[in-house]
C-alpha positions as CSV (number, residue, x, y, z in Angstrom):
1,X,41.1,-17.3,12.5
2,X,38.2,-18.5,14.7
3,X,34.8,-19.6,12.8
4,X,31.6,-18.6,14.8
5,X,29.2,-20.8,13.9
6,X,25.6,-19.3,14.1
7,X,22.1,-21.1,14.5
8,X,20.3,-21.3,11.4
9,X,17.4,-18.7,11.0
10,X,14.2,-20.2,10.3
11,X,13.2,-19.1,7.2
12,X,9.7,-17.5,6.3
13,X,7.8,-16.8,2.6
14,X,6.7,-13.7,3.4
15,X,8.6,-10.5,3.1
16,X,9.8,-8.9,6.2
17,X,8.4,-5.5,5.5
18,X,5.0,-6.9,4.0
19,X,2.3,-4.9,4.4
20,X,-0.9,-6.8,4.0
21,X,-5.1,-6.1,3.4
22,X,-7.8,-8.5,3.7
23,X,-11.8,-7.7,3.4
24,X,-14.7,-9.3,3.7
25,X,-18.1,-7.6,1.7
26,X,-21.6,-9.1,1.8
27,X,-24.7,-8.5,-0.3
28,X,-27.7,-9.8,0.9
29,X,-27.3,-13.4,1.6
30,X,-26.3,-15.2,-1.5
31,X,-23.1,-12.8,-2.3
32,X,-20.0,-13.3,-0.8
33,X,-16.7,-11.5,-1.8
34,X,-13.1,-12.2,0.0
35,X,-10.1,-10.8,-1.0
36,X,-6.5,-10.3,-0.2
37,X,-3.3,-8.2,-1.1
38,X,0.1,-8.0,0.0
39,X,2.6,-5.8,-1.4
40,X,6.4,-4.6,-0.3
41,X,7.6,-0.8,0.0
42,X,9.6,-1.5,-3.2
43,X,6.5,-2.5,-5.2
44,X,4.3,0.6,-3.7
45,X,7.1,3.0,-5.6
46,X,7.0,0.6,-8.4
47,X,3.4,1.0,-8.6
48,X,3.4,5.1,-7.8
49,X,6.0,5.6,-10.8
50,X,3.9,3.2,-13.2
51,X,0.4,5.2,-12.2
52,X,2.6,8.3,-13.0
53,X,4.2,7.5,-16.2
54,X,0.4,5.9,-17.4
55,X,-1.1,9.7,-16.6
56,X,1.5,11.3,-18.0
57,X,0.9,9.4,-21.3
58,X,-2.7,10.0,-21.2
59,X,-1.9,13.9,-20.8
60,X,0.1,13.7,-24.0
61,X,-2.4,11.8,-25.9
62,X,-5.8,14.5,-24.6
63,X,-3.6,17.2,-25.9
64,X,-2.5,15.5,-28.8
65,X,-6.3,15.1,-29.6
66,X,-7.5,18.4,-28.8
67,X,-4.7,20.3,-30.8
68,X,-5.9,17.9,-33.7
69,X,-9.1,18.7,-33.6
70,X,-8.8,22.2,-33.7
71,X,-7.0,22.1,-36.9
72,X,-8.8,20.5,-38.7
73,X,-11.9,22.9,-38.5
């Protein structure tokens, strides 16, 4: 058996598939706001099914309420 011996990969502390914002907002000239995200593919579905699941929990609650109020007059 013959061991290939490959070049080690430099190694980086971002994600491969990052996907990253930055902005800049000014108001007037005393206010200054900078700010930054990054986020991976995996955490946008993460983040679409937690948003869901929060909604869908809200819907049972408004209809929960409703329904009680209506009984009780």
């Amino acid at each position: 058996m013959v061991e290939v011996q490959r070049p080690p990969v430099a190694t980086s502390n971002s994600h491969p598939e990052e996907m990253k914002a930055v902005y800049d907002l000014r108001i007037g000239k005393h206010v200054a706001l900078q700010g930054s995200a990054r986020i991976t593919p995996a955490g946008v579905i993460c983040t679409g099914i937690a948003v869901s699941a929060m909604i869908l929990a809200f819907g049972f609650l408004a209809s929960a309420v409703s329904r009680r109020a209506y009984s009780e007059d």
